[in-house]
N, C-alpha and C positions, 0 to 999 in steps of 0.2 A: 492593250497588250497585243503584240501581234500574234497570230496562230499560225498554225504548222502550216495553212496553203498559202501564208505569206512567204513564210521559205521557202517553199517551193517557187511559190512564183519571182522569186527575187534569183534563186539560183537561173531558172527557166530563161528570165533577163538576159542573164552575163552568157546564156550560152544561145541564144538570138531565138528562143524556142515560143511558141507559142506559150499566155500564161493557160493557169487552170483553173476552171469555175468552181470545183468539187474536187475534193481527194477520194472520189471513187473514181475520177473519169479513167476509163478504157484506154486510153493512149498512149504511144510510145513515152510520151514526155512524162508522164503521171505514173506510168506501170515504173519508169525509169527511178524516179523522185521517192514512189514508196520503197521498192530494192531497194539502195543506198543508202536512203537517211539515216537508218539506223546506224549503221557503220560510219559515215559521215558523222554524225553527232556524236559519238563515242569517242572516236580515233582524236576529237579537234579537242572534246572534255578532258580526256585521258593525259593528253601532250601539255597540262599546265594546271598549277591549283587554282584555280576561275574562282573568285570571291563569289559570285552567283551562284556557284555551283557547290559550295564549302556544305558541309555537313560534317554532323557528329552524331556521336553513339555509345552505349555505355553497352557492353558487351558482357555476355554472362559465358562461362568457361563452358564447353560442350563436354561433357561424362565422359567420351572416352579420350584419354590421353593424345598424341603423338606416338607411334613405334618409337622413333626414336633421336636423339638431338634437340627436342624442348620440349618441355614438362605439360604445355597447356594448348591448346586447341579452341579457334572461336570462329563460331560463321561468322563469315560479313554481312552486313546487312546486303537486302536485295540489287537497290539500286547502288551500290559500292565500285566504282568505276579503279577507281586508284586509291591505296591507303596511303595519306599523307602525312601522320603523325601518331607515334603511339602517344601521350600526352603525361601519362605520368613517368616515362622515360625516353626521351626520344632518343638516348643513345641507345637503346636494348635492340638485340639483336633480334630478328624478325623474319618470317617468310610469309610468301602469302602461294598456298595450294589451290588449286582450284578453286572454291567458295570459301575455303577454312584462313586462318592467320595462325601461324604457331609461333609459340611463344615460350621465353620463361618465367614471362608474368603473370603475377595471378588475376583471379579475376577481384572484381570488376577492373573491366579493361577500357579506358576512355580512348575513344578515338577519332581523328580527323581523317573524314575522306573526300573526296569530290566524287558529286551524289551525279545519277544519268537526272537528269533534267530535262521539260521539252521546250520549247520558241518560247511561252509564255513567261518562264520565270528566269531568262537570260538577261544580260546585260546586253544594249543595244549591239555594240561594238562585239561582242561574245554571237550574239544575232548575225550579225555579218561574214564575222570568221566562220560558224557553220555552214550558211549560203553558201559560203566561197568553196568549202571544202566536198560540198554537194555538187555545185556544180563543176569544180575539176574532177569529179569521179563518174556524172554523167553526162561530160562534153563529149567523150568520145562515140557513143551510141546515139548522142544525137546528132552530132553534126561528121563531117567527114573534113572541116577544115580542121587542121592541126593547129592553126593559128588560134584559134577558139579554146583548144586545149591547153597549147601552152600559156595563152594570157590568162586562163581560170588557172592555173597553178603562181603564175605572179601575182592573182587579184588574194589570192587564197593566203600567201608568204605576207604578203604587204598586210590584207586583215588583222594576220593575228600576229603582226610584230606592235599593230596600232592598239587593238587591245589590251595587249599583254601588257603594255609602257602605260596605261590608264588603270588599267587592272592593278598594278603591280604601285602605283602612287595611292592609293583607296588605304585608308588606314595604318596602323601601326604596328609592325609585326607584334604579337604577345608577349609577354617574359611566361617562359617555361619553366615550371618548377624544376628545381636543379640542373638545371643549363648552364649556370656560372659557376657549379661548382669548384672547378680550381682559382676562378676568383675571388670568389668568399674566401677558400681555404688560406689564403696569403691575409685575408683581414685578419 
């Protein structure tokens, strides 16, 4: 499985930078690599529901209500990047507050999210569109050609259009309970 100083040195690669022995090393490249990633890794998880990245939750209602406009209140779970599905209604209407999801469902509230994940439990191709999205975010602090920058923003498009088309062929979407509803209703 590769590890975090694998992305980094794969990012470090495409931006002609020296790699790194350790993710503690002291250098521009390395101080650069830990800055980012986090936002890197998030912002590329965030932009798609990554089957690697899929998670659920059964969610228990929080004691105090909403002030006002839905009945029910649920923290998200911690690593909760994006909610992608309420599961016993996907049509219901939904907000997500800061940490909270309000709602007018009650509880237990099932849910699909895409969870923060690190290198290790990515799909390879998911691996790459990270790298790529790291290194178009520190080409600019390490190199001063522009050329380096904008080709990690083309490596980065082209990544996660190759993923997302591999990602997106991986299984069968679900049947939702009551998702046909209007066409049951004509049976």
């Amino acid at each position: 499985m590769p590890a975090l100083i694998d992305l980094f040195n794969r990012a470090l690669g495409w931006c002609r930078a020296q790699a790194m022995v350790t993710l503690e090393e002291d250098t521009v490249s390395g101080r650069a690599c830990r800055r980012f990633y986090a936002t890197s890794r998030d912002a590329t998880l965030r932009a798609y529901p990554w089957n690697s990245a899929a998670s659920r939750a059964v969610l228990a209602a929080l004691v105090d209500a909403p002030e006002f406009e839905f009945d029910h209140q649920y923290r998200l779970p911690d690593d909760c990047l994006a909610v992608r599905q309420l599961w016993d209604d996907p049509q219901a209407d939904y907000v997500v507050e800061g940490r909270s999801l309000l709602t007018n469902l009650s509880a237990p509230l099932r849910l699909k999210y895409t969870a923060r994940i690190e290198p290790d439990g990515m799909d390879p191709l998911l691996f790459n569109a990270v790298a790529a999205r790291l290194a178009y975010d520190i080409a600019p602090g390490l190199t001063e050609s522009s050329t380096v920058t904008d080709k990690s923003l083309e490596r980065f498009a082209a990544a996660v259009r190759e993923a997302r088309a591999v990602d997106a062929a991986e299984g069968v979407p679900a049947e939702v309970p009551g998702a046909y509803g209007w066409m049951d209703a004509r049976l």
